[in-house]
RONU-557146 format. One record per residue: chain; residue in three letters; residue number from 0; x, y, z of N, C-alpha, C in turn. Coordinates in Angstrom, 1 decimal. Layout:
 mol type seq     nx     ny     nz    cax    cay    caz     cx     cy     cz
   A  Ala NUM      X      Y      Z      X      Y      Z      X      Y      Z
...
// end
This chain:
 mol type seq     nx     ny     nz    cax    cay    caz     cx     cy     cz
   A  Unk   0    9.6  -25.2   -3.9   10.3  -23.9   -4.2    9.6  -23.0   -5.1
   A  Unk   1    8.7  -23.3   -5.8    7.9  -22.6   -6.8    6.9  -21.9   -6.3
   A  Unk   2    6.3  -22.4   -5.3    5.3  -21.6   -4.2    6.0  -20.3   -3.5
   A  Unk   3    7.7  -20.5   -3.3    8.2  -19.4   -2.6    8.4  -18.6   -3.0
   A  Unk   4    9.1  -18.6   -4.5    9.7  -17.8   -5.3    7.7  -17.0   -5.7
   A  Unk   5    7.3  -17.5   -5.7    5.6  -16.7   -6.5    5.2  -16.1   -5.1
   A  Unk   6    6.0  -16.3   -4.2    5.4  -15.6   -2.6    6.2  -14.1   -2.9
   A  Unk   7    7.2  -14.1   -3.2    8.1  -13.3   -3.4    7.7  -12.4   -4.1
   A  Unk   8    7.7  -13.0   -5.8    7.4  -12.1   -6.2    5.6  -11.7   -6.7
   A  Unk   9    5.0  -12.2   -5.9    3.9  -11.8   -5.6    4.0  -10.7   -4.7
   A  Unk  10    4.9  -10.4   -3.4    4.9   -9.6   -2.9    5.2   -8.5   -3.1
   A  Unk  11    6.6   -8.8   -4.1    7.0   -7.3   -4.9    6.2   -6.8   -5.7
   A  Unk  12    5.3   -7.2   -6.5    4.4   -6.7   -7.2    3.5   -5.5   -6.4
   A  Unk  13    2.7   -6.6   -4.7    2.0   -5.8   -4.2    2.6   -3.9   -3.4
   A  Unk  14    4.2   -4.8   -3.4    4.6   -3.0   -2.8    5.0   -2.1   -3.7
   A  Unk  15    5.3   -2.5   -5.3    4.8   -2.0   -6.5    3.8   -0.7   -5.7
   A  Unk  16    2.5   -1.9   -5.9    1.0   -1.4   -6.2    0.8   -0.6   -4.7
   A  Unk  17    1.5   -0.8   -3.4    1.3    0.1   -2.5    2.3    1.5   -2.9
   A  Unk  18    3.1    1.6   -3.4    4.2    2.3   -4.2    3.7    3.6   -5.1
   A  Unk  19    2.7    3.4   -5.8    1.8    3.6   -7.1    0.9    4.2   -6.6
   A  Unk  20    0.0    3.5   -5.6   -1.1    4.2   -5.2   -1.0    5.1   -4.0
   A  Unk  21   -0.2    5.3   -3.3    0.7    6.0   -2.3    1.0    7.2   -3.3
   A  Unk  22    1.7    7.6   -4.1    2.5    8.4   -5.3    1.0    8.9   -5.6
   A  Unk  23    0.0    8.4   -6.0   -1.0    9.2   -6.7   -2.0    9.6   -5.9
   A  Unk  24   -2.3    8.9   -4.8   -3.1    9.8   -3.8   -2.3   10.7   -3.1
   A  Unk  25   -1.2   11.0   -3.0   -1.3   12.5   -2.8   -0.9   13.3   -3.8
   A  Unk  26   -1.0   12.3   -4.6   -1.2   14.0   -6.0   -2.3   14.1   -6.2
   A  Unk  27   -3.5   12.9   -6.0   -4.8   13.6   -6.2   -5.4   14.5   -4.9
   A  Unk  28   -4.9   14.7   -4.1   -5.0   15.1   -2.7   -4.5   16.3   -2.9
   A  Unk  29   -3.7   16.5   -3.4   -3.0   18.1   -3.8   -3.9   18.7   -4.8
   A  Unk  30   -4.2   18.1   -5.5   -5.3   18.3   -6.4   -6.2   18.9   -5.8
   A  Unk  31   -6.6   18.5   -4.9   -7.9   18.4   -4.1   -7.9   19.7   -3.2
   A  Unk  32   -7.2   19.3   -2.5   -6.7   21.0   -1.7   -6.7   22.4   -2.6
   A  Unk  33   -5.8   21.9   -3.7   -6.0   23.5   -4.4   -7.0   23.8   -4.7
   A  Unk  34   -8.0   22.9   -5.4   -8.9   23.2   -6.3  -10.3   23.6   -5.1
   A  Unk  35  -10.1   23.3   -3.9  -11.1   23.8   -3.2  -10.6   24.3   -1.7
   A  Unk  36   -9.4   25.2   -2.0   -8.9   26.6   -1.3  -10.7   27.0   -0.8
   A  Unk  37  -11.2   27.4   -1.6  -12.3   28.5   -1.0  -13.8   27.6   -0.9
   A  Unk  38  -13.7   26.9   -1.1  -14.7   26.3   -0.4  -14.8   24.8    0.7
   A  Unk  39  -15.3   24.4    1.4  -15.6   23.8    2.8  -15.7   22.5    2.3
   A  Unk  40  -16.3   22.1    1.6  -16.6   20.5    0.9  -15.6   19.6    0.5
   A  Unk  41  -15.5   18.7    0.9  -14.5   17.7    0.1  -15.2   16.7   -0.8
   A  Unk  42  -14.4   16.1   -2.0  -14.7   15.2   -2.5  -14.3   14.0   -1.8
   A  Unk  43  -15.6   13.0   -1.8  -15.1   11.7   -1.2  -14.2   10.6   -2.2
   A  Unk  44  -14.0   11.0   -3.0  -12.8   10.3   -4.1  -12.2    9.8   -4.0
   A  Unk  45  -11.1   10.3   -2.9   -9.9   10.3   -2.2  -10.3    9.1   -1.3
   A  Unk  46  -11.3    9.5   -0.3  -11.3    8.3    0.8  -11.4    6.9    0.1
   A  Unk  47  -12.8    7.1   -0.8  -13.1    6.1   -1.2  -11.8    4.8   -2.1
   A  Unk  48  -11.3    6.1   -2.8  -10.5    5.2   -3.7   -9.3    4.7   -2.6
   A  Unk  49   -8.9    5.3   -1.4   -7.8    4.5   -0.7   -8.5    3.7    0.0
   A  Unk  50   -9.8    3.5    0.1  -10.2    2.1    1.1   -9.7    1.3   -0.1
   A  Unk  51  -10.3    1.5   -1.3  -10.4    0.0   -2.3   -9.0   -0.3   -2.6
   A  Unk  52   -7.6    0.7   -2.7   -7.0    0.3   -3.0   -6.1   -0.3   -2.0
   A  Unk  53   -6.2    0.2   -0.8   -5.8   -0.7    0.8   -6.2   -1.9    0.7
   A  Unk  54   -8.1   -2.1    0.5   -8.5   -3.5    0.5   -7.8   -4.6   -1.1
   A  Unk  55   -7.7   -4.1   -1.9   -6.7   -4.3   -2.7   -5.7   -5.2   -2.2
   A  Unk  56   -4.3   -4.4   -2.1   -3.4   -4.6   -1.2   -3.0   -5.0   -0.3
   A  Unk  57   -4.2   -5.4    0.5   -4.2   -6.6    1.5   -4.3   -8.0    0.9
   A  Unk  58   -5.4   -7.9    0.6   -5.7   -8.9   -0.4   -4.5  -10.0   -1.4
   A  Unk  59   -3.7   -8.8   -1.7   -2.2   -9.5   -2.5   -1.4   -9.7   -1.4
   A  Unk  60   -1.2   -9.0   -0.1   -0.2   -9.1    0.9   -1.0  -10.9    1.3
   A  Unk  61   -2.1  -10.7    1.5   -2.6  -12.3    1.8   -2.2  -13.8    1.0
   A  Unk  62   -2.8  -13.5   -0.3   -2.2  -14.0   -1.5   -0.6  -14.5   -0.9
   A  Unk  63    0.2  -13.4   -1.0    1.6  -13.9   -0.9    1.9  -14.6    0.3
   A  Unk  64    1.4  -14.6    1.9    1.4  -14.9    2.8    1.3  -16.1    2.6
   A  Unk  65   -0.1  -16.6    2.2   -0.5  -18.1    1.8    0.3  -18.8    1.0
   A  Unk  66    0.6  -18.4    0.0    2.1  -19.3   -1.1    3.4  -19.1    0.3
   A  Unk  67    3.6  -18.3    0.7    4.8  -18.1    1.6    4.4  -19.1    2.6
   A  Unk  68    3.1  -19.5    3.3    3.2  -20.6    4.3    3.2  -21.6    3.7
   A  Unk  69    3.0  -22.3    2.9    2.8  -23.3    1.8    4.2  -23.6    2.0
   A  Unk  70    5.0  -22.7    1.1    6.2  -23.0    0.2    7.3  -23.6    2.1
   A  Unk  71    6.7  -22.5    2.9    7.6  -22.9    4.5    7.3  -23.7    5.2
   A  Unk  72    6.1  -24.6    5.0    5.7  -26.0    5.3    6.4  -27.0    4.9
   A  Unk  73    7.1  -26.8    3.5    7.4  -28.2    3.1    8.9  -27.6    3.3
   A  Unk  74    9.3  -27.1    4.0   10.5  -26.9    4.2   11.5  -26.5    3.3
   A  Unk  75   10.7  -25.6    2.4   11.8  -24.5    2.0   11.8  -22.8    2.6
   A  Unk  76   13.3  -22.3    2.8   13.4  -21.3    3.4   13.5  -20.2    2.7
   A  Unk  77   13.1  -20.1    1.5   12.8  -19.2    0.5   10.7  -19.1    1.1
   A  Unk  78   10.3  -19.7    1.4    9.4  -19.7    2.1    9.3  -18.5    3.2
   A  Unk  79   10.5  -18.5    3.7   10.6  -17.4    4.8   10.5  -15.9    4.5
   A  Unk  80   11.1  -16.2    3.0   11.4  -14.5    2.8   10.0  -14.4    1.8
   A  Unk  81    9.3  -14.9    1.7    8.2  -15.0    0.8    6.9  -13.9    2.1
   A  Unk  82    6.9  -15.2    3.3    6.3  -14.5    4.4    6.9  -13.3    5.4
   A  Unk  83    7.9  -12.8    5.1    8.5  -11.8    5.4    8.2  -10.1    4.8
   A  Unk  84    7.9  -10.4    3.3    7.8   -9.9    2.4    6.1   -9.3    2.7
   A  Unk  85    5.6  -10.5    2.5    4.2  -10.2    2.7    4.0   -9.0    4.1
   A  Unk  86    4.0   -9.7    5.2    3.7   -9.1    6.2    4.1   -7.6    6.0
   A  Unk  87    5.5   -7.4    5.4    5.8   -5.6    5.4    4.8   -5.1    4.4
   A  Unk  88    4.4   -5.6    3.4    3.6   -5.6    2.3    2.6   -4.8    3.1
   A  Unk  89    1.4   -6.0    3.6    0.0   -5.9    4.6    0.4   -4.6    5.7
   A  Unk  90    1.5   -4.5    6.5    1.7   -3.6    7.6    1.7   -2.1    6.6
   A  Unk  91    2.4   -2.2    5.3    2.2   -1.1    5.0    1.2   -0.6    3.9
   A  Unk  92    0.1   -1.5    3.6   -1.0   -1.1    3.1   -2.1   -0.3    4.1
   A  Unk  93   -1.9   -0.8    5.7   -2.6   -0.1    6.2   -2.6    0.9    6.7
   A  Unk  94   -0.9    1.5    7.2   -0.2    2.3    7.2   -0.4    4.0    5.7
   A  Unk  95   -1.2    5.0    6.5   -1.3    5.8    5.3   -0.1    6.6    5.2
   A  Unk  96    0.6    5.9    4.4    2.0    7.1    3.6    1.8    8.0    3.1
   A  Unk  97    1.2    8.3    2.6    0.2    9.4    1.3    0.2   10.4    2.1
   A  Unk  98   -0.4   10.5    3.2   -0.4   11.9    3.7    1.0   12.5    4.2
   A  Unk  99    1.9   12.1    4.6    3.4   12.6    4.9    4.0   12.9    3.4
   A  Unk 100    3.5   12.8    1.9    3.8   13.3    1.0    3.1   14.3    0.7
   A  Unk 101    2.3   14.6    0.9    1.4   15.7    0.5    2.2   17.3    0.9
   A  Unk 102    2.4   18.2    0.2    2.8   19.6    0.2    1.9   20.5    0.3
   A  Unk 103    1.9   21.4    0.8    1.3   23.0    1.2    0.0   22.1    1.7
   A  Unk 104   -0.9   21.9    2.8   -1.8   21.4    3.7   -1.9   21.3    4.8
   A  Unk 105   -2.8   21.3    5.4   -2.9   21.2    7.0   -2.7   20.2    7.4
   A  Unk 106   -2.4   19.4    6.7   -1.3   18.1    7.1   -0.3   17.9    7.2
   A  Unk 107    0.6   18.8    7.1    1.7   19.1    6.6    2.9   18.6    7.8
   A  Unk 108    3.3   18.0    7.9    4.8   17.3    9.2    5.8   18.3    9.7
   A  Unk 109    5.9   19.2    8.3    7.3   20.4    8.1    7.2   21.5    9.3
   A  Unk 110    5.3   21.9    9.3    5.0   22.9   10.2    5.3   24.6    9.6
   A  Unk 111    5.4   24.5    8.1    6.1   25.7    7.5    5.1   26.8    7.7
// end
């Protein structure tokens, strides 16, 4: 049962950390847009830092997966929500949220 419950909240931590880093790349993104209105160049900042923090993020969605199959082997069903947890974890680390938050951009969903 102790494997399950650390699947768990190992997972909550990680959608925490997808939560967090989601929230501040597109405010560094907004950043980014304003500050180079007039010129063509982007900083690679942005990319860079959402690969590591994606690969991050998986990394813990795995973590939790593995305690979650552990804890669901020996037949506890707290085990289940451990690996339940994870997988939405992992699905949405890869998944970029970040850009559907972003304001005034050519990315923009609104179409304003």
């Amino acid at each position: 049962m102790k494997k399950g419950i650390l699947s768990i909240f190992i997972a909550i931590v990680g959608m925490y950390f997808v939560y967090w880093y989601t929230i501040d790349l597109s405010r560094q993104y907004s950043i980014l847009i304003e500050s180079s209105k007039n010129t063509s160049e982007f900083n690679s900042y942005i990319f860079t830092v959402a690969k590591t923090f994606r690969i991050t993020s998986v990394c813990i969605g795995l973590l939790s997966l593995y305690f979650g199959v552990i804890s669901f082997l020996k037949k506890n069903k707290v085990g289940g929500i451990g690996i339940i947890l994870a997988l939405i974890l992992i699905i949405s680390a890869l998944i970029p949220l970040w850009q559907y938050l972003v304001e005034d951009s050519a990315m923009d969903i609104n179409f304003k």
